[in-house]
C-alpha positions, 0 to 999 in steps of 0.5 A: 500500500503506497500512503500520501500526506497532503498537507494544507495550512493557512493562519487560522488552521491546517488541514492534513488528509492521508491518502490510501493507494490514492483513496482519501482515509483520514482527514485531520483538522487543527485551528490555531485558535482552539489547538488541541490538548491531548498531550499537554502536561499541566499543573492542576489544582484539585477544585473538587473531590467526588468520593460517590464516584472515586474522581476528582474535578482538577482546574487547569486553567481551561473553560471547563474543569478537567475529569481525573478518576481514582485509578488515574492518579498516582500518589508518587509522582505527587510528591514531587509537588510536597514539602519533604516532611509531607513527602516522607510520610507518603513514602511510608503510607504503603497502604495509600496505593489502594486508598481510596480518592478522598485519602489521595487527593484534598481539594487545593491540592497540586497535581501533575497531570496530562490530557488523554481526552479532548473535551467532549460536548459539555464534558470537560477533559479527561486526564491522568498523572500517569505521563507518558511522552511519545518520540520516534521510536520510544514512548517514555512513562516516568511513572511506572517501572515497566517494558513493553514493545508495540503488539503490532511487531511479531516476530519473537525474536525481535521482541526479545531483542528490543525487550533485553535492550530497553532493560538495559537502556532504562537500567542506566537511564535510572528507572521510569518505563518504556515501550517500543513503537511499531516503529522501532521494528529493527532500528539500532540501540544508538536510535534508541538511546537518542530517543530516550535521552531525547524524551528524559531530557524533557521529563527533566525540563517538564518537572524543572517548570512544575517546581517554578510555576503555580497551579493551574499552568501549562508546563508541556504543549504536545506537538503540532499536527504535522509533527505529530502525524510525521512521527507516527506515521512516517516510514517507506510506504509514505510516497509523498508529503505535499504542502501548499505553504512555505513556511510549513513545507521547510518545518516539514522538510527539516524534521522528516530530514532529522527522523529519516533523511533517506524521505526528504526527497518525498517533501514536496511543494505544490505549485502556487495558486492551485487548490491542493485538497481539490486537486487530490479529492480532499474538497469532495470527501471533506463535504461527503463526510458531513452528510448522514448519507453515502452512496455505495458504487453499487447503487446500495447506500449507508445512513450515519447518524451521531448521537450523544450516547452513539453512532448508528450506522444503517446499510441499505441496498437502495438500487442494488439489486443483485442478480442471482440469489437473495442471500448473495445480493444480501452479502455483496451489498454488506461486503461493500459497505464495511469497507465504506463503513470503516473508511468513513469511521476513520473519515469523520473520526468517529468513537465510543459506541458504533451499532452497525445495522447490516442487512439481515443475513439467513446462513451463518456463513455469510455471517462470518464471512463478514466478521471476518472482513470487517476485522480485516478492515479495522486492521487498517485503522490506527485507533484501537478498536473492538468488535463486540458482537454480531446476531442474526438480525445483522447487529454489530458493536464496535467500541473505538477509542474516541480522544478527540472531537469527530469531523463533523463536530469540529466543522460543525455547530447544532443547528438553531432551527431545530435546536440539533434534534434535526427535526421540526413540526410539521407545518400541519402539527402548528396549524392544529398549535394555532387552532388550540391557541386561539380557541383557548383565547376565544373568550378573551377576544371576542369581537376583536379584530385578529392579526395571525403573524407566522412562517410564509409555509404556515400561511400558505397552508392556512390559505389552501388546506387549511382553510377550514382552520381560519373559518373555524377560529373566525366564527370563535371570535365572531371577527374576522382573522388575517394571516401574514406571512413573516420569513423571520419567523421559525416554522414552530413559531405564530403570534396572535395580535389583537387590533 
């Protein structure tokens, strides 16, 4: 598979899209204005203690209070922030590991934390004392004495290698955790021991800040967008980095020449006064991506709908009509559409709870075929996933890390028409409103003269079909009702103006 980074930037936001064998997979949006903070490492205050829910609420200079759960704090890394008498009695409270919140934490109180959680909705951000900082080929985590390499590297033997090498590296580092990324496959101790002095040093500075600083402060900013995705993604198979900037393409062009240098060719600057997200499809997928419905080249099709508990996702046949069997007109349809279904996860950045409702197959091995498929196709997703489960009526769960805001989320506000429900009255439902309104107010307006205000649709339904509802309300107030339309009206809103 050959991968493509195109990369448009301007002041305000970047936008990244990575291409699959030419097809549009992800797309990646940061605004300078609201940059994102998963990653950052603050210096908290403790606002507020929960014992009923083992939490804690954290101030870090943010809108909204961080969210910090009992199994997410760790006591030592604490004390870094206490006097040394306080610090040596935590030391010898052995039993304050499994403490619960309330003994843990006291409103006031000092933390060191990081953001593994965007702020969602009306949620604020979710975050840990458990640090870890990623590199190239490393992630760093001072808090725990542990070792680990990436699951996606298999081979035995190299896992053996890279284990006794890191014991050895953190061994003479002094302690603190590591683990290898997929990255890491192959590479030699010198790239590691580079990675790791590299990510210390920070850890050093990060604590150095944190003794200055009072809480709540910002003692480390993750990496941009660009540099962020470069150094996780950056290998072989990336065929091309485009970027339309020229400030953005020297940045990218002098950190791809310091992780791979042998890629630097690859960074390339697009031609001045041309589209580059038209000219690659970005334009067309980004627009795709914020409609519930997506056509299928078959003639099938897939409804996405987010709510705030889940996303549903319907498939559909639609014009596809197969031509042998049912059931095979059945599992073609639902073979195409997980591999839409996937693409458009990955697309909009979807999390938390997917339901995917396939079209309801008869054998069991068409079933299974599609399990099967689906697992092939999540394989492909960087953000960890599960299916959960599948039934005979075509339900499956999927669970997917969720840090951050989805697409349409991050472009998108709820609708003040319909308040975000996606629906309104229908325009017969408020003539029945307006029917109800002024027979409760008959009384009180008897022999009066009425002006009824309301949207242009409702007016034009009052003067045709419903015709009968004006001459009803008429012989009520035994007066006569005129109707104005008024465009600035929301189709669920009337007046009714005595004269």
């Amino acid at each position: 598979m050959t991968k493509d980074i195109i990369v448009s930037s301007t002041p305000q936001e970047t936008k990244v899209a990575l291409l699959e064998n030419g097809e549009v997979s992800e797309i990646f949006i940061e605004r300078e204005a609201h940059r994102g903070i998963v990653g950052n490492i603050y210096k908290g205050r403790v606002s507020r203690v929960l014992p009923g829910m083992q939490s804690a609420f954290v101030e870090l200079g943010l809108e909204r209070d961080a969210f910090l759960y009992v199994a997410d704090v760790f006591e030592e890394l604490g004390e870094n922030l206490l006097a040394p008498e306080e610090q040596a009695a935590a030391n010898g409270d052995v039993a304050q590991r499994n403490a619960p919140i309330e003994e843990r934490l006291k409103e006031g109180q000092d933390v060191l934390v990081q953001v593994v959680k965007e702020p969602l909705g009306t949620k604020g951000a979710r975050i840990t004392s458990h640090v870890s900082l990623p590199g190239r080929y490393l992630v760093f985590m001072p808090t725990v004495e542990h070792v680990g390499v990436s699951r996606k590297i298999v081979d035995d033997e190299e896992r053996r290698r890279l284990k006794t090498m890191l014991k050895e590296i953190r061994q003479e580092r002094g302690g603190g955790g590591f683990i290898v990324r997929t990255a890491g496959f192959g590479r030699s101790r010198e790239d590691f021991e580079r990675d790791a002095r590299y990510l210390c040093r920070t850890w050093d500075e990060v604590r150095a800040v944190a003794s200055r600083e009072r809480a709540p402060a910002l003692l480390h900013q993750e990496a941009s967008l660009v540099q962020r995705l470069l150094r996780d993604i950056l290998s072989d198979e990336i065929a091309s980095i485009r970027l339309d900037n020229d400030r953005e393409f020297q940045k990218t062009l002098d950190l791809v020449t310091q992780l791979q240098p042998e890629l630097s060719p690859r960074v390339r600057l697009h031609a001045p006064g041309q589209n580059i997200l038209e000219e690659h499809g970005v334009s067309t997928e980004l627009e795709r991506a914020l409609r519930s419905k997506v056509w299928l080249a078959s003639g099938g099709y897939i409804v996405i709908n987010q709510t705030e508990a889940l996303v549903a996702i319907d498939v559909n046949t639609g014009r596809f009509v197969g031509k042998k069997r049912l059931e095979e007109t059945i599992l073609a349809a639902n073979l195409e559409a997980l591999h839409e279904i996937v693409r458009q996860i990955r697309l909009r950045d979807l999390g938390g709870i997917i339901v995917v409702d396939f079209i309801d197959m008869e054998e069991r091995k068409s079933r299974q075929r599609v399990m099967a498929a689906l697992e092939q196709e999540l394989k492909r997703d960087r953000s960890p996933s599960k299916v959960l489960s599948v039934n005979e009526f075509g339900l499956v769960i999927i669970t997917r890390k969720r840090v951050r805001q989805s697409l349409e989320r991050t472009l998108c506000q709820p609708c003040p028409y319909c308040a975000g429900s996606g629906m309104v009255k229908s325009v017969t439902t408020v003539c029945s409103e307006i029917y109800d309104e002024i027979r409760k107010l008959a009384s009180d307006m008897k022999g009066q003269s009425l002006l009824l205000r309301v949207n242009p649709d409702v007016a034009r339904a009052l003067a045709g079909d419903g015709a009968s509802v004006l001459k009803d309300l008429s012989l009520l107030v035994e007066n006569e009702i005129r109707v104005q339309g008024d465009p600035l009206l929301h189709q669920e809103q009337f007046d009714v103006v005595a004269r």
